[in-house]
MDAnalysis code that builds the backbone (N, CA, C; Angstrom):
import MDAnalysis as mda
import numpy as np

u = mda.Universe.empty(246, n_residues=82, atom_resindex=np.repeat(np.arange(82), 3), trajectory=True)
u.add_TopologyAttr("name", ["N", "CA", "C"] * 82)
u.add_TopologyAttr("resid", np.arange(1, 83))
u.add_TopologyAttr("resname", ["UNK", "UNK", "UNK", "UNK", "UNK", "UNK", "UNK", "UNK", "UNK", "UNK", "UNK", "UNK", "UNK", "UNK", "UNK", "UNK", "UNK", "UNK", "UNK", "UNK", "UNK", "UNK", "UNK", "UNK", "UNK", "UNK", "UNK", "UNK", "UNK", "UNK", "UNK", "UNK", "UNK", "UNK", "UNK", "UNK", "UNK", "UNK", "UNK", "UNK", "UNK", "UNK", "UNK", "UNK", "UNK", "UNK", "UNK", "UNK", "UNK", "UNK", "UNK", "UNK", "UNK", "UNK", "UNK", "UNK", "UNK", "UNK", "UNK", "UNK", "UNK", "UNK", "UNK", "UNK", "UNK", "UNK", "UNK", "UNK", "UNK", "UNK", "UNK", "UNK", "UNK", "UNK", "UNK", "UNK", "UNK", "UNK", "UNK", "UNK", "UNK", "UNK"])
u.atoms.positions = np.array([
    [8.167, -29.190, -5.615],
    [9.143, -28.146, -5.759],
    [8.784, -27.322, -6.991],
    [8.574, -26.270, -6.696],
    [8.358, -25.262, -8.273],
    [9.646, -25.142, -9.141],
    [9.461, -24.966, -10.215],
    [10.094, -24.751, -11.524],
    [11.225, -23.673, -10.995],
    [12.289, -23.479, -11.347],
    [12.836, -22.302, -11.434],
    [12.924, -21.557, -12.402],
    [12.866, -20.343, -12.356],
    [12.535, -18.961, -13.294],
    [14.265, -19.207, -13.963],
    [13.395, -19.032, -15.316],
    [14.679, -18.787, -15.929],
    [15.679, -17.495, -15.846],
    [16.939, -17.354, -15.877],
    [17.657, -16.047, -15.786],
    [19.050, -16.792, -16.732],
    [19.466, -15.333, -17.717],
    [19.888, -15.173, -18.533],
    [21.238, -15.403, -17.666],
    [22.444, -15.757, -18.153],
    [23.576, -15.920, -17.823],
    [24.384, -14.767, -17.309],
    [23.985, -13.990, -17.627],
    [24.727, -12.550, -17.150],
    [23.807, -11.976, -15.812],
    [22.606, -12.626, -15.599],
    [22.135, -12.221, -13.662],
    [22.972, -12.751, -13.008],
    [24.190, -13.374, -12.557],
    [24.732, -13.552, -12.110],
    [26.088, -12.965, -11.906],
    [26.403, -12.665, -12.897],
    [27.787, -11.104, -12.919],
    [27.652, -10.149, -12.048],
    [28.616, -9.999, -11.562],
    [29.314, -9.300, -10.053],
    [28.952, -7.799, -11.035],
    [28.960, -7.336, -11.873],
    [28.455, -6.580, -12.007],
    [27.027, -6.079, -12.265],
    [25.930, -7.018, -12.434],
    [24.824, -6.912, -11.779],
    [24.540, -6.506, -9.942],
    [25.402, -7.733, -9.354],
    [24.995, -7.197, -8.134],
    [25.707, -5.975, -7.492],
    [26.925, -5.535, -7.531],
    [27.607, -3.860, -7.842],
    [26.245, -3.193, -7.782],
    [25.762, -3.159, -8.857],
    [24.535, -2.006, -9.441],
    [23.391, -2.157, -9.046],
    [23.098, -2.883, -8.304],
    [22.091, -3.684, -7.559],
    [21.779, -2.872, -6.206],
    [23.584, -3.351, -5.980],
    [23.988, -2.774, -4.526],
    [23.688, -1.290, -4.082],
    [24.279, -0.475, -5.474],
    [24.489, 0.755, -4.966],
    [22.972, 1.322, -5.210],
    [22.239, 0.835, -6.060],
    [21.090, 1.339, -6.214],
    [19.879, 1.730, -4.832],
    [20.457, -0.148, -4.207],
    [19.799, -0.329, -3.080],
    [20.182, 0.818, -1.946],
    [21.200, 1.112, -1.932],
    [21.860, 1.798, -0.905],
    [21.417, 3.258, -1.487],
    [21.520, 3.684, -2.545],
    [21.089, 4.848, -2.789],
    [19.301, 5.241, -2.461],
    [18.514, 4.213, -2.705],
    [17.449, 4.863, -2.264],
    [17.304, 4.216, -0.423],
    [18.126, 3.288, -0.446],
    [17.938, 3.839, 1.271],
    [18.211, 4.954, 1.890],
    [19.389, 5.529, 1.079],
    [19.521, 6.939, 1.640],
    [18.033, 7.844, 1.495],
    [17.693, 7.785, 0.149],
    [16.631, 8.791, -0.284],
    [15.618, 8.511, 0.597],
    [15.126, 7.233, 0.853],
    [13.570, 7.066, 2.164],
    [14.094, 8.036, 3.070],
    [15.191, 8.252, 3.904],
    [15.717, 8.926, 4.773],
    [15.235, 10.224, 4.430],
    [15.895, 10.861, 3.669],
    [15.428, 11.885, 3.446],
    [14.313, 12.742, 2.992],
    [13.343, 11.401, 2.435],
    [12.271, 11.758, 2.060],
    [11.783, 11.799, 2.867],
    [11.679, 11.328, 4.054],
    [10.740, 10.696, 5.571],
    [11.065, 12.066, 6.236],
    [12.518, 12.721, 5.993],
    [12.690, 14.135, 7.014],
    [11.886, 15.230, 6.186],
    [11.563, 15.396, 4.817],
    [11.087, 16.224, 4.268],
    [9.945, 16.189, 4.278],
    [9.470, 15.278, 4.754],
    [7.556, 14.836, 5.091],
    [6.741, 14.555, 3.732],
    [7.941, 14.069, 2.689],
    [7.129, 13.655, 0.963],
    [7.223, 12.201, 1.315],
    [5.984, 11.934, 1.858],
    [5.768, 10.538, 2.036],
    [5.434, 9.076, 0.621],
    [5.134, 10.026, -0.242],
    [4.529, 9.215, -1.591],
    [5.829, 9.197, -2.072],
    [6.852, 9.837, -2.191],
    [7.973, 9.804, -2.821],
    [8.690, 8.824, -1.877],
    [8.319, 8.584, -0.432],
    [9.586, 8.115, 0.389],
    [8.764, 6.572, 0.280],
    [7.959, 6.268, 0.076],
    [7.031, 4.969, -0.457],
    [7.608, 4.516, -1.670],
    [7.446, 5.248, -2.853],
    [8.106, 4.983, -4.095],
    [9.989, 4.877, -3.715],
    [10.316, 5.162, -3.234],
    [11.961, 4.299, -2.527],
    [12.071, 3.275, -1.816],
    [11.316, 3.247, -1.359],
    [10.385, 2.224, -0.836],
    [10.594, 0.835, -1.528],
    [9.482, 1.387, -2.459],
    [9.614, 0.299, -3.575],
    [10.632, 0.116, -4.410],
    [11.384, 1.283, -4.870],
    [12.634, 0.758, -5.653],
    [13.625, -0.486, -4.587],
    [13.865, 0.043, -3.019],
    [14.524, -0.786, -2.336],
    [13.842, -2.128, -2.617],
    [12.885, -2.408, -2.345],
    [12.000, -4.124, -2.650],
    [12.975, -4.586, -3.901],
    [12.713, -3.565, -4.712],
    [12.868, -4.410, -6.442],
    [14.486, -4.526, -6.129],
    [15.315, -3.451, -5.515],
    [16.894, -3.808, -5.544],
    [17.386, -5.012, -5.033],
    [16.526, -5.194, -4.056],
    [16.914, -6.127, -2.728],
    [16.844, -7.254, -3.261],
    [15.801, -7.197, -4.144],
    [15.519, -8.694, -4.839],
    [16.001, -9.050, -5.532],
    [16.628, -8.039, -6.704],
    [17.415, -8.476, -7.820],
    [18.517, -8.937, -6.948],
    [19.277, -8.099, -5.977],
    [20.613, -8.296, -5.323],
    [20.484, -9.799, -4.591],
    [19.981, -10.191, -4.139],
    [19.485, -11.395, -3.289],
    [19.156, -12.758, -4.655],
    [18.551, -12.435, -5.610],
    [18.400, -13.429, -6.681],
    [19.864, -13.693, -7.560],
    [20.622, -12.576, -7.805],
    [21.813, -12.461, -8.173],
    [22.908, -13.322, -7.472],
    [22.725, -13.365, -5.874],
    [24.029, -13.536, -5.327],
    [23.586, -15.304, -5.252],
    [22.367, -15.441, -5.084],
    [21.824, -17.285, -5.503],
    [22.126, -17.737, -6.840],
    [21.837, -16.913, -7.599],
    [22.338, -17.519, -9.210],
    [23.788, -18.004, -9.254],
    [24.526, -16.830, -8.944],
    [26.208, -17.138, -8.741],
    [26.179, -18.120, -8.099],
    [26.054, -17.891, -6.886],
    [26.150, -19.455, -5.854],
    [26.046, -21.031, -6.889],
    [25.049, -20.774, -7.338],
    [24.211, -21.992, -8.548],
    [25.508, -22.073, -9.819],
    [25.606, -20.910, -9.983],
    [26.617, -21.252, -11.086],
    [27.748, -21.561, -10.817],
    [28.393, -21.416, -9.820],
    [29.706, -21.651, -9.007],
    [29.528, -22.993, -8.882],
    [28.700, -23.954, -7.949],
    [28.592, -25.089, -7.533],
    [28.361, -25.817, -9.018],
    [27.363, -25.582, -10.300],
    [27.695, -26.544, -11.334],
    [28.951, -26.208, -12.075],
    [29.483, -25.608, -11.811],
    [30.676, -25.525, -12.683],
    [31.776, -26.426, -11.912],
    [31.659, -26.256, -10.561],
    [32.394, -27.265, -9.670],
    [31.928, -28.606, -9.955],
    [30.803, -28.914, -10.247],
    [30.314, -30.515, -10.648],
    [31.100, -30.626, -11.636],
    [30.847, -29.778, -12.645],
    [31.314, -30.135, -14.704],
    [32.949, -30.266, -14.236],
    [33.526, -29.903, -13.361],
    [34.543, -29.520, -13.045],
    [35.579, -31.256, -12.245],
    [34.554, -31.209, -11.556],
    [35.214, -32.557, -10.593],
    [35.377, -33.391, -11.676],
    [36.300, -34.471, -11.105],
    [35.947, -35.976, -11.727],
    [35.618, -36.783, -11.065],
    [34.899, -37.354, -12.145],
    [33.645, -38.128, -11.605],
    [34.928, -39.515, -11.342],
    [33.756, -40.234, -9.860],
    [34.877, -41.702, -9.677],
    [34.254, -42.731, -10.493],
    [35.462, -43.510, -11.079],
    [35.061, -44.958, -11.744],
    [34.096, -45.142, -11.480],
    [32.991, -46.132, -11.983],
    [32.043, -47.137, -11.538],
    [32.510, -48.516, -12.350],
    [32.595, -49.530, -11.359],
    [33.107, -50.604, -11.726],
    [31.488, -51.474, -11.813],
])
């Protein structure tokens, strides 16, 4: 199993993925329009911003998940052991 990448406590804030979101959604719009205007190097470079959004948004909503479930561990009580 590989190591997991460290991420700072705040990749996981609903306001990371918000800004994540709209980013993503904003250059999906822009490929659109870049693809009707026939600026293909520009509609590539949205392209790529979508990759990098998608990923942050997708790594974000796993971190939470991760942080939700240990906080539910630290959280439970643990049963006796006799």
């Amino acid at each position: 199993m590989a190591a997991t990448p460290f991420r700072p406590p705040w990749f996981g804030h609903i306001g990371v993925q918000l800004l994540a979101g709209v980013a993503l959604a904003y250059n999906l719009v822009q490929i659109v329009l870049k693809l009707v205007d026939g600026q293909w190097g520009a509609a590539f470079l949205s392209f790529a911003w979508c990759v990098l959004f998608g990923y942050v948004l997708t790594e974000s909503l796993s971190f939470r998940k991760e942080q939700q479930r240990a906080a539910a561990d630290d959280d439970a009580p643990s049963a006796p052991t006799d």
